[in-house]
N, C-alpha and C positions, 0 to 999 in steps of 0.2 A: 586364345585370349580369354580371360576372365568374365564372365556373361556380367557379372554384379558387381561394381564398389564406387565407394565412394570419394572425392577427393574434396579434402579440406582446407583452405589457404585462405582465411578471414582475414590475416593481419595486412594492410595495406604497405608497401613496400618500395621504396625509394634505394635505389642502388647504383652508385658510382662514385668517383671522385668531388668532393667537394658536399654530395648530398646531406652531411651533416650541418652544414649551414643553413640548410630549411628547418632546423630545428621550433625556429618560432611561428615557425607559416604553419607546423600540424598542432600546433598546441590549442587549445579552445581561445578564441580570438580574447574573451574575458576572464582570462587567468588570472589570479590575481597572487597564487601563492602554488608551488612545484616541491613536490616531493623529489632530491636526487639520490638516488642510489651510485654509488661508487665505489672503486677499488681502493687501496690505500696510497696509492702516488697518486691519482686523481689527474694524472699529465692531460686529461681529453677533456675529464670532467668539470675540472676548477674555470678553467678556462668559460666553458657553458653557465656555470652560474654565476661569473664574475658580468658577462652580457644579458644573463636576465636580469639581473637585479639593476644593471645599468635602464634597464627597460622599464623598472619599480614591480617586478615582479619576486614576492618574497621565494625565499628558496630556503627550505631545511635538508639537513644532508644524512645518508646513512653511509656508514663506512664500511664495507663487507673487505675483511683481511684477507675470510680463508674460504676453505669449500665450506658452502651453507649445509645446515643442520636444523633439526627440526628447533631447537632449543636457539640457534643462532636468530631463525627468522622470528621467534614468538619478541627473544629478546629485543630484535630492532621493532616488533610491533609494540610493545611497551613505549621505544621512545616516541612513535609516531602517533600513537593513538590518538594522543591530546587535542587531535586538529589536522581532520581530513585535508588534504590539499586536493586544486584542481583537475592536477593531473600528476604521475609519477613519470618521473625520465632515470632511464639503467643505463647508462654508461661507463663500461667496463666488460670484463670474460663473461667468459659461461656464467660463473659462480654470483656475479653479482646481477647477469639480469634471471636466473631461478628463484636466485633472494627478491628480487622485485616483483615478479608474477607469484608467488606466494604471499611476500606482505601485502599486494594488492587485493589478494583473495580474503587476507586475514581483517584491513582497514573495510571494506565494502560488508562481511560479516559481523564487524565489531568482536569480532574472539581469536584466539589461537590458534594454534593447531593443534589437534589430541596425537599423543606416540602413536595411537592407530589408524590410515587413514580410511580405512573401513568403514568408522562411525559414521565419518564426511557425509552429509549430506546429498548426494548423489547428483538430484533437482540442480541445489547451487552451483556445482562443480561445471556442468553442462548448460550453466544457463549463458546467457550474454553477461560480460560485466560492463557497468559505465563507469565507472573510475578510468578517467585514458593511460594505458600505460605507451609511452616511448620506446621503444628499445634501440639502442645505439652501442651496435660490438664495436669491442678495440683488438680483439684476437678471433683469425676465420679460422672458429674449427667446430664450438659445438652446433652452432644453427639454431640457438635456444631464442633467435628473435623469432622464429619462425615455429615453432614447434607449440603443442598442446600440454606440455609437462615440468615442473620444475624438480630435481635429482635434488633430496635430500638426506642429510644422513644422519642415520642412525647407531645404536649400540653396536651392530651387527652388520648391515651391510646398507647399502643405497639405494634409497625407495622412489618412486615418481608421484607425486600428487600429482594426477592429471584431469581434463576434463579442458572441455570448449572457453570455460573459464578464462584458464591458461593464456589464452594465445595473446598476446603484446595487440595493441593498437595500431599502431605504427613501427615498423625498421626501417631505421634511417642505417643504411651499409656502404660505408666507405673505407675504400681500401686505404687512404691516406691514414687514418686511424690506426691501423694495424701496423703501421713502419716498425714504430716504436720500440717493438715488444721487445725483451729479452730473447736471445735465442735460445735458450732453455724453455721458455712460453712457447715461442714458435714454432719448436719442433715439438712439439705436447699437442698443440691445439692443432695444426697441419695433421699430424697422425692420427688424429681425431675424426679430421674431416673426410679423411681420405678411407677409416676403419669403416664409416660411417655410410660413405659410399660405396664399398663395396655388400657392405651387411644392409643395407636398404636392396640392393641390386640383385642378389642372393638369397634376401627373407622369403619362408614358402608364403608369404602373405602381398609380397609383391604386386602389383599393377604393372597396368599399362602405362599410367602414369608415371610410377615410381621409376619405370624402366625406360624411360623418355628420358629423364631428368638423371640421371646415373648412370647409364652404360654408356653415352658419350663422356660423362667425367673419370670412368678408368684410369685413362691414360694421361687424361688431362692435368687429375687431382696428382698420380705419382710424378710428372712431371713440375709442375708447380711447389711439390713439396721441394724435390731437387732444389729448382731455382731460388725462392727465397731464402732455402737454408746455406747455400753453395754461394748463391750470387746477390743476395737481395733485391730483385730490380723491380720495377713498376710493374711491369708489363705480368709476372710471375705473383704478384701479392697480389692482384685485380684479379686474376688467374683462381686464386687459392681461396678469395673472398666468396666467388661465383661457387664453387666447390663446397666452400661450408654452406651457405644460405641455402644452395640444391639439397644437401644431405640432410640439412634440418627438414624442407619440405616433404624430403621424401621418407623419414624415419616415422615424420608425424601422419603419414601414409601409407607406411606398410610395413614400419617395425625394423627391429636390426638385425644381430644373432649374439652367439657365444659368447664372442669377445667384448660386449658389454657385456653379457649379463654374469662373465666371471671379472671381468672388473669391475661392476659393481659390487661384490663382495669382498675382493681384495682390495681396494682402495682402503673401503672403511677399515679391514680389519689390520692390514698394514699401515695406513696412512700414505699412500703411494697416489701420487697425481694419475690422475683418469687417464689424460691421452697417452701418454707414455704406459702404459699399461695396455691400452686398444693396442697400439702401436707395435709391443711385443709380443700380444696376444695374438695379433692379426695371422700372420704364417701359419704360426700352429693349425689355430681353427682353420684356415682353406685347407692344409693339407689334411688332416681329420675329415674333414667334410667330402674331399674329394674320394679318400679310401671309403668313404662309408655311399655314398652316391650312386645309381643304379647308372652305369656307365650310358651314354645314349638321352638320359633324361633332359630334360630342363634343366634343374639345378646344378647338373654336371656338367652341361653346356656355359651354365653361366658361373660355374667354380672355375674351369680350366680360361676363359675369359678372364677372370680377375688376376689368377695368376699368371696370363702371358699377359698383361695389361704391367704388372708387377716387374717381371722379367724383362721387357723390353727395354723400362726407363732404369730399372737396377740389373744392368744382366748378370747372370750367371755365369760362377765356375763352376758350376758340375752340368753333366749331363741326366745326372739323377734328382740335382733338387733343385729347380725350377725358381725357386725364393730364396737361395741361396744371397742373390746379391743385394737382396734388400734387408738381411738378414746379416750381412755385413758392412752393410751400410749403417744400420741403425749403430751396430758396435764402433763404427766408424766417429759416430757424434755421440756418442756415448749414453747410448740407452740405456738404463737399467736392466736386467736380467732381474726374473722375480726374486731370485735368490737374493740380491741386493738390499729386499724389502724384508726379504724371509728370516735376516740375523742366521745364515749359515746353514737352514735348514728347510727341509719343505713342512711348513708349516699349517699350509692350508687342508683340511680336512675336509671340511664342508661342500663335500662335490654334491649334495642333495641341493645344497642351499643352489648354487649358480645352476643345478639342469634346472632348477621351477621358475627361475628370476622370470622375469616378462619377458626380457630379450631375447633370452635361450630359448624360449618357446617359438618365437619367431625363424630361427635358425634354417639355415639353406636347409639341411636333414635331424632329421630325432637323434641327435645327443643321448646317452645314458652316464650314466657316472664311470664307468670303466673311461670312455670316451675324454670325460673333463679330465681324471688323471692323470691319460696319457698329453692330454693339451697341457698343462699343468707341467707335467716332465720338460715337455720338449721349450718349455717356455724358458724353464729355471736353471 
């Protein structure tokens, strides 16, 4: 066991059916005017401001279409600026509660963001903010109500502003929320959660913690992916909810691996959705990891874990590749292959760039660039 760490989990959190209707019971009892942050159908959102305002509670809205950008969050801080509201509520994906804990960080400082986050402040980042933000997911897969970071992007690839800052006030997590989603959303954000629980489970930076909260979702998260994508049913989306929210707490704990930190450079440099990228990503790097792993280890105990955790709910036809059937399942519902993103060719070069990312750092084992290639090959 790890003699030292720490565990961080400030955002107070409401979680089950229905929970989104305590919406007005966490708000500051004298609100008087709500910043909402929203996706561009608003199916969850319109609804919530059409009840506060019935309440006389003014509400200004921001529209987040696409993945947040450094340039995307200054520009909705421009519309916002004019007139701090009481509190912020995010309701919607990943994308639009990152866009909400960054404009919050942006309205509480009165500025921007700089292309650098370096410059930031360091003090601020870590301190407490009082601006309350809400957070209310309608897709369980990043965990970003729970987490200390908002994924933005850049020229080049996707950065994390993070800091104690970060973390939401409140998540209100209801799986009812999630029905909705497109299945093209669904199988994105599920592989998300479930990339997310394994690379938390695996990270060398893991806890006790972490490991409490993730190696009973193994099997849980690949089952639950099944289920909502195969079956839809309650029981399976409550399931998948519990799974994202666990993986945010434990990422914001003890980090990921690989498969973010080379989807965070392809995404930006392709334009390629995040979780379907983890998603494709994911096989590669356990098997990578597992030839490179000191047979006997820790990390090697807990790679062959994820992958019979993997193979049980997708079994395999071979005897030799263990991820075989999750790896035909994804072609099944039609994953992308990078080559999809690639226009015909392997276009990414930049294997410096994803071994430094933050998440690769974190990695079940030391990665080298030889390493990301061949993940890279076996992905495309």
């Amino acid at each position: 066991m790890i003699a030292n760490f720490t565990i961080s989990t400030p955002t107070a959190i409401h979680f089950g059916t229905g929970t989104a209707e305590r919406l007005r019971s966490v708000l500051p009892q004298d609100a008087a005017s709500v910043l909402l942050v929203r996706g561009s159908s608003g199916t969850h959102a319109l609804p919530m401001a059409d009840r506060l305002e019935q309440e006389g509670i003014a509400v200004q809205q921001i529209v987040v279409p696409a993945e947040p950008t450094i340039q995307s969050v200054n520009a909705a801080f421009a519309q916002a600026a004019h007139s701090v509201p009481d509190a912020i509520i995010a309701c919607g994906g990943g994308s639009v509660l990152d866009t909400a804990k960054a404009l919050r960080f942006c309205l509480e400082r009165n500025e921007g963001l700089p292309d650098d986050f370096a410059v930031v402040d360091q003090t601020t980042l870590h301190a407490a903010a009082t601006l309350p933000l809400i957070a209310v997911p309608t897709t369980a897969g990043t965990g970003a109500e729970v987490t200390s970071n908002a994924v933005l992007g850049t020229s080049c690839a996707k950065v994390s502003l993070r800091g104690h800052f970060l973390f939401p006030s409140v998540a209100l997590v209801d799986p009812a929320l999630m029905k909705s989603a497109p299945k093209t959303v669904a199988i994105g954000a599920g592989l998300d959660a479930l990339t997310q629980t394994i690379e938390a489970y695996t990270s060398c930076q893991a806890t006790p913690y972490t490991d409490a909260i993730t190696e009973p979702n193994l099997r849980r998260g690949a089952r639950a992916l099944r289920g909502i994508i195969e079956r839809g049913d309650d029981a399976a989306w409550t399931e998948m909810c519990w799974v994202s929210l666990s993986s945010g707490l434990a990422l914001a704990n003890g980090g990921l691996g690989a498969a973010h930190g080379m989807a965070s450079v392809l995404g930006e440099r392709h334009n390629a959705p995040h979780g379907l990228l983890c998603g494709r990503l994911l096989a590669p790097v356990l098997t990578q990891n597992r030839s490179i792993a000191d047979i006997g280890s820790q990390a090697f105990r807990k790679i062959e874990n994820s992958i019979e955790a993997l193979a049980e709910t997708f079994p395999s036809d071979s005897d030799e590749d263990g991820l075989s059937g999750f790896t035909n399942w994804l072609a099944q519902h039609r994953v992308p292959r990078l080559r999809d993103y690639a226009e015909g060719k392997p276009a990414f070069d930049e294997f410096e760039t994803a071994a430094s990312a933050s998440s690769s750092q974190k990695n079940a084992v030391p990665l080298g660039q030889a390493d990301f290639r061949q993940i890279y090959q076996a992905a495309y």
